[in-house]
Each structure stands twice: as C-alpha cells, then as structure tokens.
PLY file of the C-alpha trace (Angstrom):
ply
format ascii 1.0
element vertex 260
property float x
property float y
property float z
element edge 259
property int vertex1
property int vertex2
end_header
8.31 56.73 29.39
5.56 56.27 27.02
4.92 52.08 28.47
1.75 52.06 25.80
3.84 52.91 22.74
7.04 50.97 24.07
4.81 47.50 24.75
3.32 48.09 21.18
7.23 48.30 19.89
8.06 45.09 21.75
5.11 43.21 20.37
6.18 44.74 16.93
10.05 43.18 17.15
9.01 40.30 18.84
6.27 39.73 15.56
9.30 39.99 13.11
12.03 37.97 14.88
9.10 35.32 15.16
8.83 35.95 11.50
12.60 35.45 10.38
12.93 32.07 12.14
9.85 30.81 10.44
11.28 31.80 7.03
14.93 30.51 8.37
13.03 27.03 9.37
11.16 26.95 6.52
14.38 27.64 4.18
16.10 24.49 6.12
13.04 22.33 5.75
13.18 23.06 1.99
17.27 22.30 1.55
16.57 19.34 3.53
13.56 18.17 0.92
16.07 18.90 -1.82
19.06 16.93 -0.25
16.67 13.99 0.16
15.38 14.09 -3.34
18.51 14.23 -5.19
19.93 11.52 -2.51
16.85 9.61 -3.29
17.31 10.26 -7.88
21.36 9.05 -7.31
22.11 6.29 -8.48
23.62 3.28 -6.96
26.25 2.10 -9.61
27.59 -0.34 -7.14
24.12 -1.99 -6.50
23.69 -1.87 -10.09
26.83 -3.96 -10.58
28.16 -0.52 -13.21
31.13 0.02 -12.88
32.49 3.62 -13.31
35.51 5.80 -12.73
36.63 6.14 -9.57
38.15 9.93 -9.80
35.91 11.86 -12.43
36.23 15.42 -14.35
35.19 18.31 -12.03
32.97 21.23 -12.98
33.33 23.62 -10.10
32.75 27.07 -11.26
33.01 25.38 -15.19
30.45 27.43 -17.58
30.42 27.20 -21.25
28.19 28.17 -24.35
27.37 27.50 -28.21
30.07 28.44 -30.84
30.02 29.14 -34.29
33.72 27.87 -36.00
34.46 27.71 -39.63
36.43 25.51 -41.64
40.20 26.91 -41.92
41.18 27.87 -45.63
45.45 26.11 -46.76
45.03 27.65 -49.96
47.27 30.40 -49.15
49.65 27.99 -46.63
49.93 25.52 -49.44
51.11 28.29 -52.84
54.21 28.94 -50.06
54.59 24.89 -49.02
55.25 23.42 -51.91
55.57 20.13 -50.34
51.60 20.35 -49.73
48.57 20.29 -51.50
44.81 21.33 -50.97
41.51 19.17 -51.53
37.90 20.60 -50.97
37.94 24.11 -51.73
41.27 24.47 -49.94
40.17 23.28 -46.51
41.71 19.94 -46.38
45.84 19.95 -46.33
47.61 17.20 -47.55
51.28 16.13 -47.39
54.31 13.75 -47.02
56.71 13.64 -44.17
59.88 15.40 -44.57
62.01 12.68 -42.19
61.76 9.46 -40.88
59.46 9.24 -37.84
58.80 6.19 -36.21
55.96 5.85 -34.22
53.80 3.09 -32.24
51.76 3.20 -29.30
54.82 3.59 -26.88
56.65 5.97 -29.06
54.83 8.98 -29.62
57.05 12.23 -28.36
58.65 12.55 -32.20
55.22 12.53 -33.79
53.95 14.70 -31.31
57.57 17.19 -31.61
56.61 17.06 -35.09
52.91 18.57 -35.18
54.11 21.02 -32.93
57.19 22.15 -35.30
55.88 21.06 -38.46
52.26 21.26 -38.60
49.98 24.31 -39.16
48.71 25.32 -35.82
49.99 21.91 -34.78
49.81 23.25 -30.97
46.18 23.19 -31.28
46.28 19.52 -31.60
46.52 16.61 -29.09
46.94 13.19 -29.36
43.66 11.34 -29.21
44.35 7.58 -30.83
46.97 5.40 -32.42
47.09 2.23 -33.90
49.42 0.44 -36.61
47.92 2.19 -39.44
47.34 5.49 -38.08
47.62 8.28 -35.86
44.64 10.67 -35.00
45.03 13.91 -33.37
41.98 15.94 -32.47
41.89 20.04 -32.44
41.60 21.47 -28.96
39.65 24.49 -27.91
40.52 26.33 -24.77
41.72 22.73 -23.50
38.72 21.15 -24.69
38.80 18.64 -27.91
36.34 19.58 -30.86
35.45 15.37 -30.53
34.58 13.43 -33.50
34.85 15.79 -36.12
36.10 15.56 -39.55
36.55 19.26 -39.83
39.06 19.49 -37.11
41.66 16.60 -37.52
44.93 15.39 -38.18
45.77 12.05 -39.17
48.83 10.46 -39.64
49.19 7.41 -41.47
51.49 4.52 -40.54
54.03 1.96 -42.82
55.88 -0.51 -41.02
56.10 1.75 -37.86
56.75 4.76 -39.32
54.14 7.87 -40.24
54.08 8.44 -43.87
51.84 11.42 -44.43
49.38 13.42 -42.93
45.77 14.41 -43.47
44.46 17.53 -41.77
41.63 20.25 -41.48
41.33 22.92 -38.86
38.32 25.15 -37.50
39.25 28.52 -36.93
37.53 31.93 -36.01
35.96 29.69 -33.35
33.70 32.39 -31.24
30.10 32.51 -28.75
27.71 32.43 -31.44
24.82 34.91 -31.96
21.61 34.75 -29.81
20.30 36.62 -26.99
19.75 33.00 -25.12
23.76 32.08 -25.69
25.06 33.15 -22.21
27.28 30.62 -20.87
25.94 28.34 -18.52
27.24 25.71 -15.22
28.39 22.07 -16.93
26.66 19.46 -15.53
28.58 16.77 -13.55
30.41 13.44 -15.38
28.75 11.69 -12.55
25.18 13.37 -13.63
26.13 12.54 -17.36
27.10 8.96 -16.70
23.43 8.52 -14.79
21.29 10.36 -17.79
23.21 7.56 -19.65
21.76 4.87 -17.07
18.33 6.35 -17.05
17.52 6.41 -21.01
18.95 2.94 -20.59
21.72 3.07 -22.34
23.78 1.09 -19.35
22.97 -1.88 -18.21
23.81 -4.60 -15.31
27.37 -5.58 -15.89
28.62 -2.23 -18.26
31.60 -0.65 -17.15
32.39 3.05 -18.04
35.84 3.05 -18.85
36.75 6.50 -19.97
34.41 10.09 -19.69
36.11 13.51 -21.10
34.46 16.81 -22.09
35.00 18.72 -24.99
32.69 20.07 -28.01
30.17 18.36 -29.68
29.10 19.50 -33.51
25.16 19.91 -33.12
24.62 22.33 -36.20
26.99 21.05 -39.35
26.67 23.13 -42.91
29.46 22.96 -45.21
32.26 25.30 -43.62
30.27 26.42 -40.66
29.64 24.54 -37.70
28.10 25.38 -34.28
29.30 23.46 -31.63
28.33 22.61 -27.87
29.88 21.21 -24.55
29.13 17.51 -24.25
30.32 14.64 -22.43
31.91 11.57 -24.18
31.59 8.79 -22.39
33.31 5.04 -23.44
30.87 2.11 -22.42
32.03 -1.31 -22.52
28.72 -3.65 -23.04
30.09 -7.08 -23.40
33.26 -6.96 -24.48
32.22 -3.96 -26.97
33.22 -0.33 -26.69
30.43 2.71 -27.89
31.14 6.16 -26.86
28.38 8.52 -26.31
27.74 12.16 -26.51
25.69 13.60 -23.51
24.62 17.38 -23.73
26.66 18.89 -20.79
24.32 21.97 -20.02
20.51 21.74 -19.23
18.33 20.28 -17.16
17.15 17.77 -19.78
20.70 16.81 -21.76
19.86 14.88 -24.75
22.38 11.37 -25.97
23.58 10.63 -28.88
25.50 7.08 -30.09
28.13 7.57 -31.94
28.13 5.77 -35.27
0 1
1 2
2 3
3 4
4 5
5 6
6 7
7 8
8 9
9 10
10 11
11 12
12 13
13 14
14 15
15 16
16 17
17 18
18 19
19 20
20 21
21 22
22 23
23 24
24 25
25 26
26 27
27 28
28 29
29 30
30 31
31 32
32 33
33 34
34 35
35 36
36 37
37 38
38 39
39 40
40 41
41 42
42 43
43 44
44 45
45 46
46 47
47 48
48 49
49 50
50 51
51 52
52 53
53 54
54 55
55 56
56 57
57 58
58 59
59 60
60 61
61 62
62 63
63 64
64 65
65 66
66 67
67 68
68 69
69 70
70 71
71 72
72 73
73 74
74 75
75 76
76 77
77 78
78 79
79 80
80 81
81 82
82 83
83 84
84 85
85 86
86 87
87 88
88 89
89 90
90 91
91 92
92 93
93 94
94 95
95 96
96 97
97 98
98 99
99 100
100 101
101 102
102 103
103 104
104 105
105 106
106 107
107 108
108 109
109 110
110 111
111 112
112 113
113 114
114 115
115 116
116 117
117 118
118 119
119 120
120 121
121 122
122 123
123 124
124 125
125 126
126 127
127 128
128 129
129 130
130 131
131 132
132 133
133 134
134 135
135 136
136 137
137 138
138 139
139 140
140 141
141 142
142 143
143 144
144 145
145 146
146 147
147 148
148 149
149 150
150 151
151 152
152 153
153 154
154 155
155 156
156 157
157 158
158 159
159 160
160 161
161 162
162 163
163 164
164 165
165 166
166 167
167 168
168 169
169 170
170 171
171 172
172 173
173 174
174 175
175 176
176 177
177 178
178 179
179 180
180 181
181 182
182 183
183 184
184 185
185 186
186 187
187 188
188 189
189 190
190 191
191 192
192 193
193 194
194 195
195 196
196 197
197 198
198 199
199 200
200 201
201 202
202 203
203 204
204 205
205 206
206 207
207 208
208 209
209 210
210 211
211 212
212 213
213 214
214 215
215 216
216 217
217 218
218 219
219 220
220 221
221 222
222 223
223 224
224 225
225 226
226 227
227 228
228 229
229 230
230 231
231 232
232 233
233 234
234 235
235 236
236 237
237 238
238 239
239 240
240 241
241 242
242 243
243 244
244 245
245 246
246 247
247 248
248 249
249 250
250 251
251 252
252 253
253 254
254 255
255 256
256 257
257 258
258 259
C-alpha cells in the first residue's frame, strides 16, 4: 500500500468533512439570526393593548398575481329580458323583482336563491352587506371578492322588508395580465398585514381589528378595463368608528390605502 498517497487522501476527506460542518454551522447560525430578527420585528398586540383575531386567514402555499378584467356588456342579455334595461354603454343592468322577496339581516337564503336563479352570473356573487335599505353583493373571483368596486356589484334595494330591484355590473374576461414581471407570487400573512397596518401607524393603543379577508383590490381603473391585485381588507374599530383598509398582499414593502 502506497501509505504516502493514502495519508494525503485522509488529510484530503478529513479537509472537506471539516469543510461541510463549517458551512452546516454556519447555515444554523444564520437561521438562528433570522428567527431572532423576525421574533424581535413581531409585534406584541397584547402589550400594545390591539386587539386582533384570534384564528386568521392562512396563506400556506397561497400565490397570486395582477389581472386585467373588463367591464361585462347586458346589451345583448337585456334585447332578450325585456323586464331589464341597460345604463352606461350597456354595462350597468337594471331591473325590478319578479316576486315578493322579503329580506332582513336574518333572512337572507331567498335573496340569495334568487341571484343564483335569477341573476346573470348570479353564482359569481356573494353576500357581502345588508341593511334596511339595501342589499350588496360583491363578485367573487376564484373564491376571492373583487372588494369595493363599482364595476363588479349587485345591489338590491329594500321597501318595508322586501327587495324591490336590483342594480348590477359584472367584470368578465378576468385573466394574468401582460408583463414579463407578472408571475404569481407567495401572499403575505393577515398577521404580517395587520402589523404593516400598526407600523405606518394606522393602529393605535386601544383599536381592535374586528374583521381581515383577502380578495382583489382595483389598483389600475380606466373606463371598462381594470387591473386588479391581491390585498388585504382589514376592519379597524378606532373609538367606536369602523375604517377598512386595503394592504398590498404581495411584496416585501405592501403599500395601505384608507378606504373613503
């Protein structure tokens, strides 16, 4: 046996093993900075006397992207419904209920029977808000709402406990839009959402978040074309007064905006 050749092979293995734990070490020491960090950027809502949800949205595996929707055309829906009618260039649909429908905030299964019989695309609609006057159903997306949008609504309105008629536009040929930087991308945490909130100082000692949903956010709004993007909505009550806020729900810097 060659001892010359087989001691240089031994210092050679025994050089890389040495090698591997130093890069396994140093990959732990590294997690372990990163653990403490974020530990050390959460936020204590307890401490801070905020009160939040106790069981919020996951995200696990939960990627989504920008997308281009257009305003849905009745023009063509309304010359066969003649109990209909069209406003603004046909995408706004207009009409009276057909029966009696009473409705209140306990009683909502007939109206909601009814948008899914009776209503264009009414399963692309879910029940957002009622109140005596009226009834406001938001478009869905893949299970997501299209939130606060006046292109993608259905209202009912309500006389004496019973809905009337209804108002209602639609977005449709909903798709990724263009853009070589459109891949879809992880959604950032309600819990992350609710503390970008706290840090631009939009919560404050004694707030209590009392509802946070996702769904799409218009950021680009022309007349019949819209692009939309994931955001979180997020109910704050600040002294007896509700706001609900839009937080970007992808990047690293999400930007906030109050709803009006």
């Amino acid at each position: 046996m060659n001892w010359k050749r087989a001691k240089t092979a031994f210092i050679f293995v025994f050089i890389l093993v040495n090698i591997m734990l130093i890069v396994i070490y140093a990959n732990k020491v590294n997690q372990s900075h990163i653990q403490d960090s974020e530990q050390e950027n959460k936020v204590n809502f307890k401490q801070e006397q905020i009160s939040i949800p106790g069981d919020l949205p996951t995200t696990k595996n939960l990627k989504t992207q920008l997308l281009t929707a257009r305003s849905n055309d009745f023009s063509e829906y309304a010359k066969s419904h003649s109990k209909v009618a069209t406003e603004n260039d046909g995408t706004t649909l207009k009409g009276d209920i057909d029966r009696t429908i009473e409705v209140s905030e306990d009683q909502t299964d007939d109206l909601k029977a009814y948008v899914r019989d009776k209503i264009y695309d009414g399963k692309a609609y879910e029940l957002r808000s009622i109140n005596d006057d009226e009834a406001v159903f938001e478009q869905v997306h893949k299970g997501f709402p299209v939130m606060d949008n006046s292109k993608a609504r259905l209202t009912f309105k309500i006389e004496n406990g019973k809905a009337t008629r209804f108002e209602q536009t639609l977005m449709s040929h909903i798709k990724p839009s263009n853009g070589e930087n459109n891949e879809p991308e992880q959604v950032n945490s309600a819990r992350s959402a609710i503390e970008t909130l706290y840090f631009n100082r939009y919560l404050e000692r004694h707030d209590e978040v009392s509802n946070i949903h996702l769904g799409y956010y218009t950021v680009v709004k022309e007349p019949n074309v819209q692009v939309l993007q994931s955001n979180w909505a997020i109910d704050v009550k600040h002294k007896g007064k509700t706001t609900t806020y839009y937080v970007e729900a992808v990047g690293n810097d999400p930007h906030v905006v109050k709803e009006n």
